[in-house]
N, C-alpha and C positions, 0 to 999 in steps of 0.2 A: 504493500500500500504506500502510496506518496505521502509520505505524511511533512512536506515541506507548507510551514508555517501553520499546523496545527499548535496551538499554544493548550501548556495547562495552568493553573494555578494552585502551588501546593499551600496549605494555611495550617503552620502548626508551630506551636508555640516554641519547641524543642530545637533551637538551632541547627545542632550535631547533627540530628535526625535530616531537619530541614533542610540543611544543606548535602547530605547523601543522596535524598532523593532526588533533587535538582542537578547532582553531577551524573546518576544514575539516566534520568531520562534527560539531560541534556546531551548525553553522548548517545542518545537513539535518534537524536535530529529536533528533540521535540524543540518548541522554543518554550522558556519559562519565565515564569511570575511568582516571586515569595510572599507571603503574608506571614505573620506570628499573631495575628487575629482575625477576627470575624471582622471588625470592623476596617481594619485595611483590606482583609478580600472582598468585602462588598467594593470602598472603592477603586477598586482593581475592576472587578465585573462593570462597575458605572462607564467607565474607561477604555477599555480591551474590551475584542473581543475574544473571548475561551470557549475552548470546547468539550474541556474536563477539568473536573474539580477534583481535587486529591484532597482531604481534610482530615485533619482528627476527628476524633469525638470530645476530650479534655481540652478546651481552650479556654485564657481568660476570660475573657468576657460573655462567651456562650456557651451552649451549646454545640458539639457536630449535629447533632441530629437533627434541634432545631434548625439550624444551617442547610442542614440536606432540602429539608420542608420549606425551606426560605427558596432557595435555587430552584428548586423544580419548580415554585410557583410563579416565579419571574423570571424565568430564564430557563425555560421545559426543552431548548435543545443541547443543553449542556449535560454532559453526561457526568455524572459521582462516584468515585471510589473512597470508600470512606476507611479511615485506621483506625483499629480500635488494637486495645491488651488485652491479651493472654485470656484474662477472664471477665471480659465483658463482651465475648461472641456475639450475645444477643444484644449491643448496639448494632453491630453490624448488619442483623436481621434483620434490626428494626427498621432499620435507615434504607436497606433494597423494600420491604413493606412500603417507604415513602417515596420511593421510586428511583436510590441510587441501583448504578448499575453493579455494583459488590461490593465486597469490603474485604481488607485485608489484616491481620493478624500481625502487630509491631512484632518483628525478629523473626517472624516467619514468613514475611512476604519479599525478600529480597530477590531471590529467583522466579517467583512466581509474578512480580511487581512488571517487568515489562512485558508478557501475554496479557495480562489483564486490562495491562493501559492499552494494548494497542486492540484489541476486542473493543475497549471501549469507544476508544476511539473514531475505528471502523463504523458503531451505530451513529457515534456523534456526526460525522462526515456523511453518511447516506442520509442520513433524516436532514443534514443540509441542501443535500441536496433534492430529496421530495419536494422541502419546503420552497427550493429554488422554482423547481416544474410550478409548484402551485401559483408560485409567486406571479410567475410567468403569465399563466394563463387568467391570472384575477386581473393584471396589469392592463391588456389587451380587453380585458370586458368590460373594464372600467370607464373607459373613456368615450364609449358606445351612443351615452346617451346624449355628445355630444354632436351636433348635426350640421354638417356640411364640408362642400368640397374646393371652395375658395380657397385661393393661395393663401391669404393672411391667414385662414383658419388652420390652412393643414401647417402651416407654419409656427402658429399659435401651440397644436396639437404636439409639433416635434419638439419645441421644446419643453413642454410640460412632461413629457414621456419622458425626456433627458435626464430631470431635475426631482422626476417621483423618486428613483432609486436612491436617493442621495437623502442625507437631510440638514438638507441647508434651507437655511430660512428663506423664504419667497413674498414677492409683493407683486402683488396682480394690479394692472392698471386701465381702467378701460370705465365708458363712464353706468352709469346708472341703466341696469337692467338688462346688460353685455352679457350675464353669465357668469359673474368671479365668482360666487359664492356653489356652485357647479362644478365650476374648474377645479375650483378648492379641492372638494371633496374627489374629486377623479382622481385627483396626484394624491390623498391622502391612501385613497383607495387602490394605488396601485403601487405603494412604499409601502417597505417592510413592517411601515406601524399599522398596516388596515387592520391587525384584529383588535387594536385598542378605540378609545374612542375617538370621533371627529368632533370637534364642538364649535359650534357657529357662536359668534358673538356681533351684533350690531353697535358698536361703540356709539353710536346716535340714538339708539334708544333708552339708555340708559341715564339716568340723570349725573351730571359730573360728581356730584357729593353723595353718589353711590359706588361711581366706577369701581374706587378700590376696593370695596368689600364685596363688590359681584365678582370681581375679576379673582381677588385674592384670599377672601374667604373672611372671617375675622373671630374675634374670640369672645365670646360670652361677656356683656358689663361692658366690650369698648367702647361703647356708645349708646345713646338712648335707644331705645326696640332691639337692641341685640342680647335677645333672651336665650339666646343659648348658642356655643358653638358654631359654625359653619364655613363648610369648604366652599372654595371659589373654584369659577370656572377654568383655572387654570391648574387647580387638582384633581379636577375631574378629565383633563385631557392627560391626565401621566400618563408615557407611554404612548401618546397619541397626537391628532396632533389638533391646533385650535388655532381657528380662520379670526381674525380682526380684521372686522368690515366696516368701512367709513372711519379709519383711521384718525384722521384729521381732526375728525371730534372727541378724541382724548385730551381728558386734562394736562395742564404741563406736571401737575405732580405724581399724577401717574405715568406719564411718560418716562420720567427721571427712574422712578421704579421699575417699568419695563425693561428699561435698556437694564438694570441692575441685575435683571433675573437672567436676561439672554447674556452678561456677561459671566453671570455665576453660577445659572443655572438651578439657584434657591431663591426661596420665595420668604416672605415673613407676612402671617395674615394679621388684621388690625387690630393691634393689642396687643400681638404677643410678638415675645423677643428672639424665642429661639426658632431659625430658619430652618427652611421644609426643603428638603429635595425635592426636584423636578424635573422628568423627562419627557420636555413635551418639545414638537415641532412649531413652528410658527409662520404661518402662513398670512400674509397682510394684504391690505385691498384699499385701494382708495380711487376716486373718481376726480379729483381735481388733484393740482398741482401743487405739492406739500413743500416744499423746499423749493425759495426764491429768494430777490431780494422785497419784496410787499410783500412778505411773512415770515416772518417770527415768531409767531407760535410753533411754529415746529417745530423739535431741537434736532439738529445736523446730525448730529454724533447719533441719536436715535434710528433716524431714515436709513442715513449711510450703513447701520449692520441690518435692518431690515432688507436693503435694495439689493441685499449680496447677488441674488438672480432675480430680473425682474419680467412680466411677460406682459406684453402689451394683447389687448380683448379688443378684436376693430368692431366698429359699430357695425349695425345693419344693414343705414345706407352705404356703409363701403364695401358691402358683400350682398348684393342684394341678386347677383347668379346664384343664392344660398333658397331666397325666398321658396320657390317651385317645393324644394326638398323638405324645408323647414313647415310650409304649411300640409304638405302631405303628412307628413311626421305628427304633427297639431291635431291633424284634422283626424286620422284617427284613434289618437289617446282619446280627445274630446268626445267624439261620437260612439266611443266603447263607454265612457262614464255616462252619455244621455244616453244610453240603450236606444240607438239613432243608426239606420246602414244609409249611410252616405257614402255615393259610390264614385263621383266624379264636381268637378270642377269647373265653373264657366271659367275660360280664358279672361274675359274681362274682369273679372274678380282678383285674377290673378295679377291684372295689367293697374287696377285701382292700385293694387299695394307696392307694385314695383315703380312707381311713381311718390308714393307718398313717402317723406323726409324720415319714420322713425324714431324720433323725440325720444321716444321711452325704448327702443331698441325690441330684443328679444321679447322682455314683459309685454311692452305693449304688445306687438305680434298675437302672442299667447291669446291677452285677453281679446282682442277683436276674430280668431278664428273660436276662440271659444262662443264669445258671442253669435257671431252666425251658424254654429249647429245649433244653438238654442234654438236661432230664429227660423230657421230652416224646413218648410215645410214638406219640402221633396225631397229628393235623393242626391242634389247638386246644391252647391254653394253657388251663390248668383249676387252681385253688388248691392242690389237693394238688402243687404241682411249686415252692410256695412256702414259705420259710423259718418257721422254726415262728414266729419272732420277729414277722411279720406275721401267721399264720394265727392263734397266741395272743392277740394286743391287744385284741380283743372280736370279739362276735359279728356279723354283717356283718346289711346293708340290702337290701332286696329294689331291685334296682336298674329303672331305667326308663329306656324309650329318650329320647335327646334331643330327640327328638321332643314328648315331653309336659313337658319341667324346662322348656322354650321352645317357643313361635313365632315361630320368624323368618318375617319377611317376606317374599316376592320383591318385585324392579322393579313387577309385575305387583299389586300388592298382596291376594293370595295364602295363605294360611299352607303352609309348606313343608314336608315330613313326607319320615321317616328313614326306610328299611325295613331290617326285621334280616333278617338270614339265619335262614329257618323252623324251620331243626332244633333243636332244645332251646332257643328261645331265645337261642344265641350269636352272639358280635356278629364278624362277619368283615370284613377289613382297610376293604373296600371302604365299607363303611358306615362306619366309624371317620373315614376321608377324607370323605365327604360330610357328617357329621356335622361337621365341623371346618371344611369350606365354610360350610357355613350358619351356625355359629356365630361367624367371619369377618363375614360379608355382612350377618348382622345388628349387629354393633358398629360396620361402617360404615354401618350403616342404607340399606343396598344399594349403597352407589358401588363398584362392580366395581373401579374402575382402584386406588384406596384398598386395596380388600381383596384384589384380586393383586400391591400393592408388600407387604401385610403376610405374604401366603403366599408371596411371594418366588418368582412364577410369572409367566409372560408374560400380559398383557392374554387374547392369542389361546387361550393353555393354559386358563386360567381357562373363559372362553366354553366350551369343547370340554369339559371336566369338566360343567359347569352342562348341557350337550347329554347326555352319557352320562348325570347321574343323574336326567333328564327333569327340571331346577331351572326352573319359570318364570324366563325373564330378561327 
């Protein structure tokens, strides 16, 4: 087995000892980490990452066994060999009971000492890599629910995917109703923190002479109504990671705090003195320009380690080749919640919104197709079931299939053609979807496998569509 840069961490009080074991399994390749406590191997674990724990069971400050029960439950891919004396075997029991992978016998494990670690090891390294596969595949379904094929989106989209695996703090920029709070969750959702929590915060809706105590939790008597205890939102994201949304309306004496916690990584809730560990991600969002010279409220040094990656959300109207796709996508979430088959699309419906500016971007969107399946008394959306505010802004264009704005190519070198739905003209789901194939295939200038990672569809689905709408492949 490769075991290049598998680390372990040995925690035992006994120097001699400690250091035998460290020259023992450093000359197998392993790499190593000492502790003579529980509380320096935790923060070793905060730190590093290990892939086996070697512990006593007799240490000052703890327990091993407690220890064993600590690790597995914050840390279930690290594997445990735990040492126990002569006559206390049944720690050792106890501690595989709590899910180490063995335990060994001081004075009798020295030959036995490197099979065991490297068994352990072995599980520790494959369960890496299960969790790899899994990671993989959550990562890619993540970001699914995000819609479109616009170059600023799939641009948007690459580098979110970039920055999920990592966790470095992020600031999303884009204005009101673009999607940060979406995005957010995709990249939380596709980082090795998705089984912990995601936690949204709206820093605007909060009042300022609460922030800290929502954000930070606080302690019983700090203040008038604080009848007891409570965690803040940024102990409930340990482990996880927590979106700050409208940035800009954070107080500056919370802000001061913020930057304290992302450089210390502890927290202190209101009232009390002694600081709380915290492993959280941070992800930030704002829609105006925080750092200028006509503002000062913002602190520099704050922004600057938020912005370490930053990813601009283009509006609507700057992607508005997205609409077609986006209100298909709309239209049938919506009409699945009114128990509604809406089956197609007047083009001019289409041609209202691809005209109209977007002000509220995606939100808006949502709620005017929402609005028209309410109002919808057929089986097509049609203009009159639109707000006057788009029906007013001018007089619309005679629209035309995508068929004729383009020729996409097939493999086959081909020109590819859309066919509408014959009755008045109107454009139904299915053509919408094909027309969004092609127009795909043609920005990757037909590389299928390209243009099923951008429609975020299996190679095999792709083919079997291109097969249904008779596409030369």
């Amino acid at each position: 087995m490769d075991i290049q840069g598998n680390s372990i961490l040995i925690v035992e009080d006994e120097a001699s000892i400690r250091s035998l074991l460290a020259k023992i399994l450093g000359l197998e390749g392993y790499k190593i980490f000492e502790a003579s406590d529980v509380a320096s191997g935790r923060e070793i674990l905060r730190n590093e990452t290990i892939h086996l724990l070697l512990t006593d069971v007799n240490l000052p400050d703890a327990n091993g066994i407690d220890f064993t029960k600590y690790v597995k439950k914050e840390y279930p891919l690290i594997e445990v060999v735990v040492l126990t004396a002569f006559s206390n075997v049944k720690d050792g029991v106890q501690a595989m009971k709590l899910g180490a992978f063995d335990y060994l016998a001081k004075g009798d494990g020295d030959e036995r000492l490197p099979l065991v670690v490297q068994k352990a090891m072995e599980k520790a390294v494959l369960n890496r890599k299960l969790q790899e596969m899994e990671f993989r595949l959550d990562s890619k379904s993540s970001f699914a629910k995000i819609v479109g094929s616009s170059q600023s989106v799939q641009r948007m989209l690459e580098l979110a995917k970039k920055v999920a695996v990592t966790d470095t703090t992020v600031l999303l920029l884009g204005e009101t109703g673009t999607g940060k709070e979406l995005l957010a969750e995709a990249i939380h959702l596709a980082s090795r923190r998705r089984k912990g929590n995601f936690v949204a915060i709206n820093c605007a809706a909060i009042p300022k002479d609460l922030q800290e105590s929502e954000l930070f939790g606080h302690k019983k008597g700090s203040f008038t109504g604080a009848s007891s205890d409570k965690k803040g939102y940024f102990e409930a994201a340990d482990r996880g990671t927590i979106f700050l949304d409208e940035l800009g309306e954070m107080s500056p004496e919370l802000q001061a705090k913020l930057l304290r916690v992302l450089e210390t990584r502890m927290l202190n809730r209101v009232g009390e003195t002694e600081p709380i560990p915290v492993d959280i991600r941070i992800i930030a969002a704002t829609n105006r320009e925080l750092v200028n010279d006509d503002n000062e409220a913002f602190r520099r040094d704050l922004y600057y380690r938020l912005s370490a990656f930053t990813i601009d959300l283009p509006a609507l109207r700057d992607r508005k080749e997205d609409i077609d796709v986006l209100v298909m996508h709309l239209l049938k979430e919506h009409a699945e919640r009114a128990n509604k088959s809406i089956s197609s699309i007047d083009p001019e419906f289409l041609d209202y919104l691809k005209r109209y500016n977007w002000p509220g971007n995606i939100r808006e969107l949502r709620n005017v197709v929402e609005r028209a399946v309410i109002l919808a008394d057929t089986d097509r959306l049609t203009p009159d079931a639109l707000p006057n505010e788009i029906l007013h802004q001018t007089a619309p264009v005679t629209v035309s299939s995508p068929a004729s704005n383009h020729t996409p190519v097939s493999s086959g070198g081909s020109p590819a053609t859309v066919s509408y739905a014959p009755d008045s003209g109107l454009v139904d789901l299915k053509s919408v979807e094909q027309a969004h194939i092609l127009k795909t295939l043609e920005s990757t200038n037909g590389n299928k496998s390209e243009a099923a990672k951008r429609l975020d569809i299996g190679l095999a689905t792709l083919y079997r569509k291109l097969k249904e709408y008779n596409i030369s492949s």
